[in-house]
C-alpha positions as CSV (number, residue, x, y, z in Angstrom):
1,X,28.2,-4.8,-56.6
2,X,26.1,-4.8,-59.7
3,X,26.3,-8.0,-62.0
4,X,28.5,-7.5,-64.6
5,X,27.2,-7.7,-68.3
6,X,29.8,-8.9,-70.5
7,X,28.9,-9.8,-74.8
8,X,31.0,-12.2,-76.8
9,X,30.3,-12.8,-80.8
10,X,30.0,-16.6,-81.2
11,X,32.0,-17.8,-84.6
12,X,35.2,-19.8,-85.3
13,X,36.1,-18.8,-81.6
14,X,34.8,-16.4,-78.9
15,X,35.4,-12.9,-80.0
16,X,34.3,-9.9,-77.2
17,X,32.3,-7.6,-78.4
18,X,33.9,-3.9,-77.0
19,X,31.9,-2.4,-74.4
20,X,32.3,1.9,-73.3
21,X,30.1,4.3,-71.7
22,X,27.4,6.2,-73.8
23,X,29.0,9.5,-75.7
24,X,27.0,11.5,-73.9
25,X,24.6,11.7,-70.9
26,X,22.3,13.8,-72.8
27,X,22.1,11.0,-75.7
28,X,21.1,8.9,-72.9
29,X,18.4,10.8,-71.2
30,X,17.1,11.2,-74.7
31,X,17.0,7.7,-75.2
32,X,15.1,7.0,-71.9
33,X,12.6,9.5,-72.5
34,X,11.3,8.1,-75.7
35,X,10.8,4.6,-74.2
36,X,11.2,5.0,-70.3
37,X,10.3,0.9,-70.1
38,X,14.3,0.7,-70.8
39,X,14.8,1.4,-67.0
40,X,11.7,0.0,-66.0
41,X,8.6,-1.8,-67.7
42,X,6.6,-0.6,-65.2
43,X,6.9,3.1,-65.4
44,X,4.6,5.7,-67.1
45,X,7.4,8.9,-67.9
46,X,4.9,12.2,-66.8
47,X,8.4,14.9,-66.9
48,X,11.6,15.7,-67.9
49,X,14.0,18.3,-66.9
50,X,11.4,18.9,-64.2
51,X,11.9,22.4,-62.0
52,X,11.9,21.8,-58.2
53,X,10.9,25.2,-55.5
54,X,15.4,25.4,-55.1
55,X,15.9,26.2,-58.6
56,X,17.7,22.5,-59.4
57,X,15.7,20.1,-62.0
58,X,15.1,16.3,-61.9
59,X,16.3,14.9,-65.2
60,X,13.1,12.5,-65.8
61,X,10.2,11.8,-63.4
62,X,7.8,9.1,-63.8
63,X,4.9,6.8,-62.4
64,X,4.5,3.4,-61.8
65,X,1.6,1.4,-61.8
66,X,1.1,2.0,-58.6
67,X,1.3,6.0,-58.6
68,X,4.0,5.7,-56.8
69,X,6.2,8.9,-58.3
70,X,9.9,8.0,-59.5
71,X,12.4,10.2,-59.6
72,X,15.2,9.6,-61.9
73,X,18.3,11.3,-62.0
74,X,21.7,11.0,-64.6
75,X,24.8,11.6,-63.2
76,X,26.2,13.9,-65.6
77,X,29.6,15.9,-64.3
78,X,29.0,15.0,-60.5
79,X,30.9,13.0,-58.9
80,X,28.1,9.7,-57.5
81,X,28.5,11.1,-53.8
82,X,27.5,14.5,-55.2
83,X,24.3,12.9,-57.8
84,X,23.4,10.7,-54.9
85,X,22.8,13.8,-52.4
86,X,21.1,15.7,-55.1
87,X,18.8,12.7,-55.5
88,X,18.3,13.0,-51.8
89,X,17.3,16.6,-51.9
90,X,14.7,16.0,-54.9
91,X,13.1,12.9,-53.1
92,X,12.4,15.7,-50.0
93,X,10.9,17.8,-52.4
94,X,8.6,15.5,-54.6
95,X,7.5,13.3,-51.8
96,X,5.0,17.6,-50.8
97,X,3.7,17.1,-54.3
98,X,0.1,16.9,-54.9
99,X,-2.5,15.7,-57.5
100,X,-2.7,18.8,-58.7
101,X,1.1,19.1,-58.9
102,X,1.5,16.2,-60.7
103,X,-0.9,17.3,-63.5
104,X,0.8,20.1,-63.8
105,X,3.8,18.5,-64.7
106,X,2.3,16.5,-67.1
107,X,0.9,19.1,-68.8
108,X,4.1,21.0,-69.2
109,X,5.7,17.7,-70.3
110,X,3.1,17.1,-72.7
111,X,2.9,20.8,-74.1
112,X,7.3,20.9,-74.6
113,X,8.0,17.7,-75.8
114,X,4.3,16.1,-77.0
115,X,2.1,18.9,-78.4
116,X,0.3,17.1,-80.3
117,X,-0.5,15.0,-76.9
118,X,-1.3,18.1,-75.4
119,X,-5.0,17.5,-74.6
120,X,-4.2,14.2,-72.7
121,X,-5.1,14.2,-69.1
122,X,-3.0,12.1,-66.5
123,X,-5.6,9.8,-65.8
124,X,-5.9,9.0,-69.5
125,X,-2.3,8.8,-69.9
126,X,-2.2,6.5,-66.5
127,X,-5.1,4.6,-67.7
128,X,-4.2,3.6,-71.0
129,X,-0.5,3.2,-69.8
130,X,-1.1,-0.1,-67.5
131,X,-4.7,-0.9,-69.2
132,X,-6.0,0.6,-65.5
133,X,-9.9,1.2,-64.7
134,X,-8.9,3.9,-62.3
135,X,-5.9,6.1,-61.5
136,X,-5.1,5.0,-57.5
137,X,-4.2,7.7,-55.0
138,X,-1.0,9.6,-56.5
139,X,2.7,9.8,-54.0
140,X,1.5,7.6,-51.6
141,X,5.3,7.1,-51.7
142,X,8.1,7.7,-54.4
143,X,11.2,5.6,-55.9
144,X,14.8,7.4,-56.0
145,X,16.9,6.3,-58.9
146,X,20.5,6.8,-59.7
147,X,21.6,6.2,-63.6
148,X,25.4,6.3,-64.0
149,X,28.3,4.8,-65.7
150,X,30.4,3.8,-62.5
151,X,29.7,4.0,-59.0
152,X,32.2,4.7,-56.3
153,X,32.4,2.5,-53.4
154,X,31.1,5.0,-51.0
155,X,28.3,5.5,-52.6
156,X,27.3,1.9,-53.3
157,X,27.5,1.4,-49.6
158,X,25.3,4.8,-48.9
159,X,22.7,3.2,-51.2
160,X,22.4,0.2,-49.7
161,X,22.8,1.7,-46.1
162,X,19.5,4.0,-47.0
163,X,17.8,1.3,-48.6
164,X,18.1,-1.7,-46.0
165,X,18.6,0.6,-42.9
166,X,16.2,3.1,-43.1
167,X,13.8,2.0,-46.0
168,X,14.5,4.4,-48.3
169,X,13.2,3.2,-52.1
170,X,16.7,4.3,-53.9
171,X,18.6,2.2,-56.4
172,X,21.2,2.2,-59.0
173,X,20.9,1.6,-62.8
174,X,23.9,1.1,-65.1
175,X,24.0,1.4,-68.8
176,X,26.6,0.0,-71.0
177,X,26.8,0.5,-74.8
178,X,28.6,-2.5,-76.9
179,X,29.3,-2.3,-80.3
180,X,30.4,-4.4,-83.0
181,X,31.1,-2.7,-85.7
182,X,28.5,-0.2,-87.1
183,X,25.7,-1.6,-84.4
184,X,25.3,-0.5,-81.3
185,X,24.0,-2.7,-78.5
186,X,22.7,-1.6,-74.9
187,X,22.5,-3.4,-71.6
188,X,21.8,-2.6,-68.3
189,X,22.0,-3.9,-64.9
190,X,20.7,-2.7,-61.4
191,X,23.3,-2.3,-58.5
192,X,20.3,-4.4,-56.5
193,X,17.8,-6.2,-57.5
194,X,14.2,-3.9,-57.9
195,X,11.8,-6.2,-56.4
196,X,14.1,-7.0,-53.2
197,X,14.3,-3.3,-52.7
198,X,10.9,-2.9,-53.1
199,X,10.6,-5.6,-50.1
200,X,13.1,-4.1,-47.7
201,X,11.3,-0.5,-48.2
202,X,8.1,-2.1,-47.3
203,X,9.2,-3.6,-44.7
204,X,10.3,-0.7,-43.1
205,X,7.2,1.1,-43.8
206,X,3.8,1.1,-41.3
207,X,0.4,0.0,-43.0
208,X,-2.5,1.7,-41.7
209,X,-5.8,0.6,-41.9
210,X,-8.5,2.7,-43.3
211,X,-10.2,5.5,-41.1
212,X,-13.9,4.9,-42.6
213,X,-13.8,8.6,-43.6
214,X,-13.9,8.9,-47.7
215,X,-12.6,11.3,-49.7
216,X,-14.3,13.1,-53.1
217,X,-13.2,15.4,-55.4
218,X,-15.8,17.8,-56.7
219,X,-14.7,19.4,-59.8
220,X,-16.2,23.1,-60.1
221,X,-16.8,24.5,-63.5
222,X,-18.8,25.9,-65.4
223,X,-21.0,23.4,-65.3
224,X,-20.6,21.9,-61.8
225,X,-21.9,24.4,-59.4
226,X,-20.9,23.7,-55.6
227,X,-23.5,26.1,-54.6
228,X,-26.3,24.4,-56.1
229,X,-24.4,21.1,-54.6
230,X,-25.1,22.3,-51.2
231,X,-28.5,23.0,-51.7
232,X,-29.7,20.2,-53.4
233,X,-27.8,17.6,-51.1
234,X,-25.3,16.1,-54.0
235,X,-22.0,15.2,-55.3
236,X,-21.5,14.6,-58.7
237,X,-18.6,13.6,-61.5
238,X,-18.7,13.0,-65.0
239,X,-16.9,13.4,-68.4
240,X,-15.7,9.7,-68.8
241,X,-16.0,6.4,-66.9
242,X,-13.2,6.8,-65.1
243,X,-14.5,10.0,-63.0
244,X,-17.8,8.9,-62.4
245,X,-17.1,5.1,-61.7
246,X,-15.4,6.0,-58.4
247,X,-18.1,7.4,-57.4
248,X,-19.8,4.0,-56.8
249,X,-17.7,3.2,-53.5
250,X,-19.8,5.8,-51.4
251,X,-21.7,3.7,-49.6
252,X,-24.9,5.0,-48.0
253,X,-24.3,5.7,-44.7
254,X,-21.4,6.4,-44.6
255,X,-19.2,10.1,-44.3
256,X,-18.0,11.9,-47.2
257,X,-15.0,14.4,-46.9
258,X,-15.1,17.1,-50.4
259,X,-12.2,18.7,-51.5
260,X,-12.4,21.3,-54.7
261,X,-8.9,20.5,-56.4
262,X,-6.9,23.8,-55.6
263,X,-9.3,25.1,-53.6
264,X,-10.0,23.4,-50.8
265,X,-12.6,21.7,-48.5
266,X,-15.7,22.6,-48.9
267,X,-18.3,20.5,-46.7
268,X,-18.8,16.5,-45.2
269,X,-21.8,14.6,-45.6
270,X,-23.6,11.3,-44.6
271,X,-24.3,9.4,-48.2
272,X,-27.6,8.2,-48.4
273,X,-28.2,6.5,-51.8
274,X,-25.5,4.7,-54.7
275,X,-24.3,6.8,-57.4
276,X,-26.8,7.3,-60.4
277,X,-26.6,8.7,-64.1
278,X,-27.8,12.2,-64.0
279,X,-31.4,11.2,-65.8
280,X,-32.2,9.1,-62.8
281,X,-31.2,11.8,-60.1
282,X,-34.1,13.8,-58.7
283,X,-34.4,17.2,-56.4
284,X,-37.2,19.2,-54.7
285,X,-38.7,21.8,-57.1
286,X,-39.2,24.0,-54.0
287,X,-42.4,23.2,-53.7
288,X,-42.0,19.7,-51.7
289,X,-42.6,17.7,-55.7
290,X,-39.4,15.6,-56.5
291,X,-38.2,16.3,-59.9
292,X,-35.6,15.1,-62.4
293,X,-32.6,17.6,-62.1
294,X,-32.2,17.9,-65.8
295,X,-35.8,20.0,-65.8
296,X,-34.3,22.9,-63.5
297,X,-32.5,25.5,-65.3
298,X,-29.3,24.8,-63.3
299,X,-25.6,24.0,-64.3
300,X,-25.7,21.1,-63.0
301,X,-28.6,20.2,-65.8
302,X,-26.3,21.3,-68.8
303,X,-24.0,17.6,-68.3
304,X,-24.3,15.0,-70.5
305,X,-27.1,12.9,-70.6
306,X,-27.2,8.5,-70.9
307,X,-29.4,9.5,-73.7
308,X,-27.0,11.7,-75.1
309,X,-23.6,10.3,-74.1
310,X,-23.5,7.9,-72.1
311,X,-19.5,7.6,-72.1
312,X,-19.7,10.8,-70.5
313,X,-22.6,11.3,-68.6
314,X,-22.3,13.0,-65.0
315,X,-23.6,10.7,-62.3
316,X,-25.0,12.2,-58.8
317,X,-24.4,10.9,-55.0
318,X,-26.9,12.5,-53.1
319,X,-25.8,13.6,-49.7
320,X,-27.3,14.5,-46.4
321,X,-24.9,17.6,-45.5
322,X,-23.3,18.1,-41.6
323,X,-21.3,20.7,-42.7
324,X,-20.7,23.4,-45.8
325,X,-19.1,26.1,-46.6
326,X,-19.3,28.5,-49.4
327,X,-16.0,28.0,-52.2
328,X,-14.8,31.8,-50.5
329,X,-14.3,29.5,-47.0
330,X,-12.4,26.6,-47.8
331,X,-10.4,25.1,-46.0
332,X,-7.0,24.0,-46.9
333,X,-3.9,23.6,-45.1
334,X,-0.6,22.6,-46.2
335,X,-0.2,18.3,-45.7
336,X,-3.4,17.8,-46.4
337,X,-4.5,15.0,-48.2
338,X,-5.7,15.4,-52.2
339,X,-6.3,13.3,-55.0
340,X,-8.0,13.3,-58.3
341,X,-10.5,10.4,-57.9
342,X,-14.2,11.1,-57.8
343,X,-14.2,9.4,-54.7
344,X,-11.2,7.2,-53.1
345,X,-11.0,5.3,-49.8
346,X,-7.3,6.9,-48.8
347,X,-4.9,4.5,-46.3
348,X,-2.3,7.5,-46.7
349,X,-1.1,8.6,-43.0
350,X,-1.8,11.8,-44.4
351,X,-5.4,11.3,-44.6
352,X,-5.5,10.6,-40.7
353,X,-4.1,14.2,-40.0
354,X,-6.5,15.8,-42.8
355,X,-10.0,14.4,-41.2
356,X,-8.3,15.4,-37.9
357,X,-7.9,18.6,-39.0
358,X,-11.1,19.2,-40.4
359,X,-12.8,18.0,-37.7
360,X,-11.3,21.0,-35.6
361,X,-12.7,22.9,-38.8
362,X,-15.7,22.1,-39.6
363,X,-16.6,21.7,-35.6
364,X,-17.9,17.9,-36.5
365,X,-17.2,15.7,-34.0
366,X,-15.8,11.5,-34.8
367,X,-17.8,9.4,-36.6
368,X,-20.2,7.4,-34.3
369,X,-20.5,4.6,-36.9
């Protein structure tokens, strides 16, 4: 059972404060959405009123710190059996989203409720949120949480079943509103303690070790030209530190896996030098003379400069390429691994199948390092 929060006025003698449910669920969601640290200090919100693929919608959704997704759902006019299966059914759904996805939503959050936000990017937002240098890799796993008034006993026990059985993340919020007088005060209590859950889930849950494959994101744009990537041998990112610093865990010699976000993969690659700012990165002219890339008249020469923003300047990987293939070709399947870093070093069991799969591909056979 949850702990019990009770609120007496201290005076002459004890006097309890009267305690009832919030007037309305609605009143309540609003509240949580404009400060989302009510449930949890730890959460970034990124939706509300979210549409799933089954036509339902998940009251809020969030992040934590972790990019773990969160999935919060009121109870409304279900009965907590009902809310607690319909939680169920959104965890199945959000646990397929993608990077992409999961901008998408914040974008739509942004534009319906925070327009004047609207320009924000997630790994800003993220960022900023929990004072972050880089967003990590996004629904590596998600959270399931269940606000209500009451919970039935059956439900309490299919919670805790879930949760200590099978290592489902789900818990239970409560919200009381106390008032005295013309003030209104609100508490809250868990049905189980947040970090204990969090310990029984990972307990549950397999670690794997990393594969030594990485991953990178190559942005194409108008700018960023994957064609000219493949036939200058390079990788690049740019438009803030937060893209381009990633970039610095490619370490020469080792293979690089690169996805176009939406698109698909597009080509692996040995690294053979650290990541430099785009005035230090040079090609062949065509004529065997190494040049700096900013004297061609490519796209990739039109970024931002050290010498003329250096917040923003793109920064180059060069790569020794096993295998391309033009944007028309990619590959993408459904499961397969994405993820808006630059560059990441995934753990996610995801990631395993996805450099399986391309290896079938691509025709490239395991990594002999």
């Amino acid at each position: 059972m949850p702990i019990e929060v009770g609120l007496w006025k201290l005076g002459d003698r004890l006097q309890p404060v009267e305690f009832t449910r919030m007037n309305s669920e609605n009143r309540l969601e609003t509240v949580l959405a404009d400060d989302i640290k009510v449930i949890d200090p730890d959460l970034l919100l990124i939706g509300r009123q979210v549409p799933t693929a089954f036509g339902k919608f998940i009251d809020l959704l969030a992040l934590d710190s972790e990019g773990r997704l969160v999935v919060i759902e009121l109870k409304k006019d279900r009965t907590p059996r009902e809310v607690v299966a319909q939680l169920l059914d959104y965890g199945s759904w959000v646990r397929g989203l993608e990077d992409d996805d999961i901008a998408g939503i914040f974008d739509a959050f942004l534009g319906k409720y925070h327009p004047a936000h609207k320009s924000a990017s997630l790994d800003e937002a993220f960022c900023e949120r929990f004072a972050a240098d880089e967003m990590p890799e996004l629904n590596e796993s998600h959270k399931l949480v269940l606000v209500a008034g009451e919970l039935d006993d059956s439900s309490e026990r299919i919670i805790t079943y879930l949760a200590e059985e099978y290592g489902v993340s789900i818990n239970a919020v409560f919200f009381r509103v106390f008032r005295d007088g013309a003030n209104e005060y609100l508490s809250r209590a868990w049905l189980a303690d947040p970090g204990a859950v969090d310990e029984k889930v990972e307990a549950k849950r397999e670690k794997l070790p990393w594969n030594g494959e990485f991953y990178a994101s190559f942005g194409a744009d108008q700018h960023r030209d994957w064609e000219e990537a493949r036939k200058y041998g390079f990788i690049s990112a740019g438009g803030g530190d937060w893209y381009s610093r990633t970039l610095a865990r490619l370490e020469p010699g080792s293979r690089v896996w690169v996805n176009i976000p939406k698109t698909g993969y597009v080509g692996v690659g040995r690294v053979t030098e650290p990541v430099v700012p785009i005035d230090q990165f040079t090609v062949d002219d065509g004529s065997g003379k190494q040049v700096p890339i900013t004297s061609l008249p490519l796209k990739a020469a039109k970024h931002a400069t050290t010498a003329t923003n250096p917040e923003k300047a793109e920064h180059f990987v060069r790569v020794e390429w096993l295998k391309t293939v033009p944007i028309s070709e990619a590959v993408k399947e459904t499961g397969f691994f994405g993820n808006q870093n630059s560059a990441a070093k995934p753990r996610a069991r995801k990631w395993l199948h996805t450099v399986e799969r391309l290896k079938q591909r691509f025709g490239v056979a395991d990594d002999p390092k």
